[in-house]
Each structure stands twice: as structure tokens, then as C-alpha cells.
Phi, psi and omega in degrees: 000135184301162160281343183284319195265355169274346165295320169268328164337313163287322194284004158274310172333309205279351212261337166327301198298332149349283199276020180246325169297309205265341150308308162310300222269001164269339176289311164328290197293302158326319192259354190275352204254110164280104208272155161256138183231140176295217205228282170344297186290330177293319188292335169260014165104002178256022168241141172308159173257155195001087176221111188323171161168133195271158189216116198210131169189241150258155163260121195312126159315118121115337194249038184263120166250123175289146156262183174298333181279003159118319229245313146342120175200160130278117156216197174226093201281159190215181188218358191063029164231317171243179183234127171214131168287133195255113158300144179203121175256089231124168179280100199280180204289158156323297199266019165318104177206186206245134179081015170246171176279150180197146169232131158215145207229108154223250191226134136305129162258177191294339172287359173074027179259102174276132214259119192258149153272329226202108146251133198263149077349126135333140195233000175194160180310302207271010184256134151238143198288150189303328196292322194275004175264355175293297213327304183276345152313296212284307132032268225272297171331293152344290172290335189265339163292290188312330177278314193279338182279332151305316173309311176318294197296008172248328151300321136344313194250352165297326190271000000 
């Protein structure tokens, strides 16, 4: 074999192995990606089916329930536009508490339960994580557009 053609046998060689590392390591990097969705967006179909994926907002007063086995728990993050039941099995953060921000990242189940793997916590009074305090803005915008287009329309008819 010439030097000439043995040079390009490495440079292909070398550029195959190139293009087989940087596929594992984005396929790695793909599977690995966890998008976060509000409540709202989950209730409109736009998290994924059976996939990881974070979920983040409050967690509603009044609605943290315990099973017997101590580990077990239900509760309910909210965005104060829609509501989604969080399933969670394990010991949850220091700072947990009902009417703080909380992200928990697992699956929707078919039962429209979402199955938690992870619950994240707060880490202070004044920390919200940014997607649930986005979350929880658009929330509140929403409600306050929707509100102020009843009234018109109620003024409107009054008229």
C-alpha cells in the first residue's frame, strides 16, 4: 500500500470513530434531557407520554395526604391555573411544605397521576425555581385577562 492511500485509510478511519463518538455522546446527552412543564401545559397535552419530565409549581394547602407506610404520599403542585396529583414514593426535602414551590420529576401515568421520582424542594422563603415562578405569572395573567374579558362582556350586556 502507497503512503498516499495509507494516509487516507487513517484519516477515515479516524473520522468513522469521530462520527461514532459524537452519536453515543449525543444519544447519551438525548436521553438524559429533562424538559420542565407547569400543570396547565401538562392538562393541554404537551408533556410527553411515557417519558421523565419535570413538573413544577405549589403545592396546594390542605392537600398533602400520607399512606400508611410513612413513604407514600400524594399531594397536589398547582400553577393556580390548573391542578395535577403528584404521586411520590420516599423522603421528601427539609424544606418541603404545603403553599411553597416544589419540581418533581418522573412520568405521567395513564391514570393522569403523575408518578414522581425526585422532589425538589426550595431552598429559602424567597427562592422559586424560574420555570414554576414563569409558570405561575402566565397563571395569574391569564386569570387576570380572563377576568377582566368577563366583566367587559358583562358590561356589554348590561348596556
Amino acid at each position: 500500500m502507497k503512503p498516499r492511500h495509507k494516509r487516507l485509510a487513517l484519516i477515515a478511519g479516524g473520522l468513522a470513530i469521530l462520527g461514532i463518538v459524537a452519536t453515543l455522546v449525543l444519544n447519551a446527552f438525548q436521553s438524559n434531557l429533562v424538559f420542565f412543564f407547569s400543570p396547565t401545559q401538562v392538562a393541554a397535552g404537551e408533556a410527553p407520554r411515557g417519558k421523565n419530565f419535570r413538573i413544577g409549581g405549589m403545592v396546594k394547602e390542605g392537600s398533602l395526604q400520607r399512606e400508611a407506610d410513612g413513604v407514600t404520599l400524594r399531594f397536589i403542585v398547582t400553577d393556580t391555573d390548573k391542578d395535577m396529583t403528584v404521586a411520590y414514593k420516599g423522603i421528601l426535602p427539609d424544606l418541603f411544605r404545603e403553599g411553597k414551590g416544589v419540581v418533581a420529576q418522573g412520568r405521567l401515568g395513564e391514570d393522569g397521576v403523575f408518578a414522581a421520582s425526585e422532589v425538589l424542594a426550595k431552598h429559602d422563603e424567597n427562592y422559586m425555581p424560574p420555570e414554576a415562578a414563569k409558570a405561575v405569572g402566565d397563571a395569574h395573567q391569564r386569570a387576570a385577562a380572563n377576568k377582566a374579558a368577563s366583566e367587559a362582556a358583562a358590561k356589554t350586556i348590561k348596556q
